[in-house]
C-alpha atoms as one frame of an Amber mdcrd trajectory, in Angstrom:
protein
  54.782  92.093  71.009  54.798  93.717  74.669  53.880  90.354  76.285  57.843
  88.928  74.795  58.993  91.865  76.946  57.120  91.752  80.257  60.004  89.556
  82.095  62.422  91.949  80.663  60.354  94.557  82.538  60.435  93.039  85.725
  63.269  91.924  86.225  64.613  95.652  85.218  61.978  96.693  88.000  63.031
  94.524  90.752  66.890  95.263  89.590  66.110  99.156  90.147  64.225  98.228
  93.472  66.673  96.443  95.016  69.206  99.027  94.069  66.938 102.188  95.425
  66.620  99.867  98.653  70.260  98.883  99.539  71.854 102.194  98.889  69.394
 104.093 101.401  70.687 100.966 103.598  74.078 100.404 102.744  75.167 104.277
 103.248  73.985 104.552 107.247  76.074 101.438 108.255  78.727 100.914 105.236
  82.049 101.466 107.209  85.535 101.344 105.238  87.419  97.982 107.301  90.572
  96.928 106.988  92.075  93.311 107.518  94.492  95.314 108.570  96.461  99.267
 108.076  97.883  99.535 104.072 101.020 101.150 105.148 102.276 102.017 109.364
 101.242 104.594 111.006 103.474 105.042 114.137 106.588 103.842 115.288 108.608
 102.422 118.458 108.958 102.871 121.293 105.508 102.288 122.364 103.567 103.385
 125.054 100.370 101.134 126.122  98.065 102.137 128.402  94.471 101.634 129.715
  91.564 103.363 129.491  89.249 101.891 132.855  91.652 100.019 134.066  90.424
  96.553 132.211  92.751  93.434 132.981  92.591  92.861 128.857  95.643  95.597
 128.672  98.103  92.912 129.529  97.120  90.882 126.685  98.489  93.258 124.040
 102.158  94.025 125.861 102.039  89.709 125.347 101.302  90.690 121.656 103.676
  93.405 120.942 106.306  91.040 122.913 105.782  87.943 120.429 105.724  90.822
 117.396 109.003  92.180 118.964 107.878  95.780 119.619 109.656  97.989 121.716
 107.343  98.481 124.097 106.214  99.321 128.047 102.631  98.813 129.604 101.838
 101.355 131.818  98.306 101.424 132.645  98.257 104.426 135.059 100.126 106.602
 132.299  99.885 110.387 132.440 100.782 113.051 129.334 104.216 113.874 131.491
 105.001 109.899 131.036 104.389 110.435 126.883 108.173 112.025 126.810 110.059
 108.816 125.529 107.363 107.247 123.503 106.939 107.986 119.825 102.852 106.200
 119.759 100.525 105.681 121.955  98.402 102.217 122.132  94.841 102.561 124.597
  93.392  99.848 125.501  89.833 100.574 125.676  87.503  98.716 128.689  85.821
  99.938 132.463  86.598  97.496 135.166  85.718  98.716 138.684  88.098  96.564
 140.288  90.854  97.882 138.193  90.064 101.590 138.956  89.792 100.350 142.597
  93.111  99.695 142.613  94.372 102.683 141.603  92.849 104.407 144.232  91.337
 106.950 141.106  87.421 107.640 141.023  86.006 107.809 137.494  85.736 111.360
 136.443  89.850 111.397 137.870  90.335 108.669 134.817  88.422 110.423 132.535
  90.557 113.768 133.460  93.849 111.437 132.734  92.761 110.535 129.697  92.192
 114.170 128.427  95.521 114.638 129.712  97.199 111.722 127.644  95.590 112.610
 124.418  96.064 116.642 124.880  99.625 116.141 125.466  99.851 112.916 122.438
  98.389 115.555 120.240 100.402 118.630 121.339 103.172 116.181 120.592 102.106
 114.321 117.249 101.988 110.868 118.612  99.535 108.601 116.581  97.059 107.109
 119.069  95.813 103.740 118.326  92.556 102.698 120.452  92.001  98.643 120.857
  88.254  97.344 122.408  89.349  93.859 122.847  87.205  93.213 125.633  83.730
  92.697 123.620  80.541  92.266 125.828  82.459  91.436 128.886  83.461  95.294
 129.239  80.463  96.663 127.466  79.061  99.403 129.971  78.099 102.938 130.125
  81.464 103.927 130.995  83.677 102.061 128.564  80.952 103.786 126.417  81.639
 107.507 127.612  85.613 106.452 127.348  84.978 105.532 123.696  83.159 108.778
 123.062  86.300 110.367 124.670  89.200 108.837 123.016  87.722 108.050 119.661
  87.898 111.714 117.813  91.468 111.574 118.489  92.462 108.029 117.308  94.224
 107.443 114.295  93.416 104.070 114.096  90.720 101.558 115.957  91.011  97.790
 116.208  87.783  96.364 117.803  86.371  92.382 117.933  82.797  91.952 116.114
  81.022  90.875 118.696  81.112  94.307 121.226  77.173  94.084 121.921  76.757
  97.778 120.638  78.995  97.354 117.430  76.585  99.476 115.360  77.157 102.236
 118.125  80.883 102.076 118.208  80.887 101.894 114.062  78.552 104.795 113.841
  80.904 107.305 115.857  84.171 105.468 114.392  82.315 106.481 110.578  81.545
 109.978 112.052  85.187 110.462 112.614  86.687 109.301 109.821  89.156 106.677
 112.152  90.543 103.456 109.845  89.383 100.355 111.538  89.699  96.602 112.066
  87.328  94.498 113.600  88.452  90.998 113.848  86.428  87.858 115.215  89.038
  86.649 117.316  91.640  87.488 119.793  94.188  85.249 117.899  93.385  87.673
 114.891  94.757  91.204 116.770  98.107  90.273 115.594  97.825  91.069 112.256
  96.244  94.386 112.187  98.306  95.646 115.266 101.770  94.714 113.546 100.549
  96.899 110.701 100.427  99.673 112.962 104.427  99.495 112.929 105.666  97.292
 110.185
């Protein structure tokens, strides 16, 4: 009589298993994605700026032009600039080159980007960070930016291949921030029109 229910028995056994293993798992790196935002979140006029002065910042005044945003990229944006702006968009991404040229030194950056959010904050601006650079950008100090901005952002659109991804998902789950990551650059469009629309 047991022996008819043996298989029974194991298969409940390896159910229960599998179950005990993947929710010890599943709860350190389950993160709640979005294809993109249920509902928007800011409005126009926006403000986009860069955090490290990466080239890639350029790349989303292209998309909110073919999205027809009202919208101005400036990448050397203080808080006193956040005046006639009703979001900010931060384009996450350390470039030497690009903080070479605006004659800034690193810590100066980081002190302009407490500035920006302080005074986005002070002024209820919804802050929407973007990491569209992936592994080309993927360095201590786009790190320490990230660690930065991140507590503050109401919303975070990232690619899936950023080399650190479980990093950046960890602190973006410790924070409670929305997020999209999206496997290509064609794909921002979506989730950055929800922002708005």
């Amino acid at each position: 009589m047991i022996k008819k229910f043996i298989p029974v028995i194991i298969c409940f056994s390896i159910a229960i298993l599998f179950s005990v293993k993947s929710l010890g798992t599943s709860q350190s790196t389950y993160i709640n994605m979005y294809p993109n935002l249920p509902a928007p979140i800011a409005d126009e006029k926006v403000l986009i700026t860069s955090a490290g002065q990466a080239a890639e910042s350029s790349v989303l005044l292209s998309i909110a032009e073919n999205l027809n945003l009202e919208a101005d990229y400036r990448p050397r944006a203080l808080g006193t600039d956040l005046y006639d702006y009703n979001s900010v968009v931060i384009m996450l991404g350390f470039s030497t080159n690009g903080l070479s040229q605006t004659g800034r030194s690193f810590p100066e950056e980081l002190s302009r980007m407490t500035e920006l959010i302080a005074e986005a904050q002070a002024t209820e601006l919804p802050i929407i960070l973007v990491n569209i650079s992936g592994r080309y950008r993927n360095n201590t100090r786009t790190w320490k930016l990230f660690e930065q901005i991140a507590p503050s952002a109401d919303y975070f659109i990232g690619l899936h291949n950023m080399k650190n991804e479980a990093d950046y998902v960890s602190l973006i789950r410790k924070h409670s921030i929305p997020v999209t990551l999206v496997s290509k650059l064609e794909d921002l469009q979506t989730p950055f029109n929800s922002v708005f629309r």
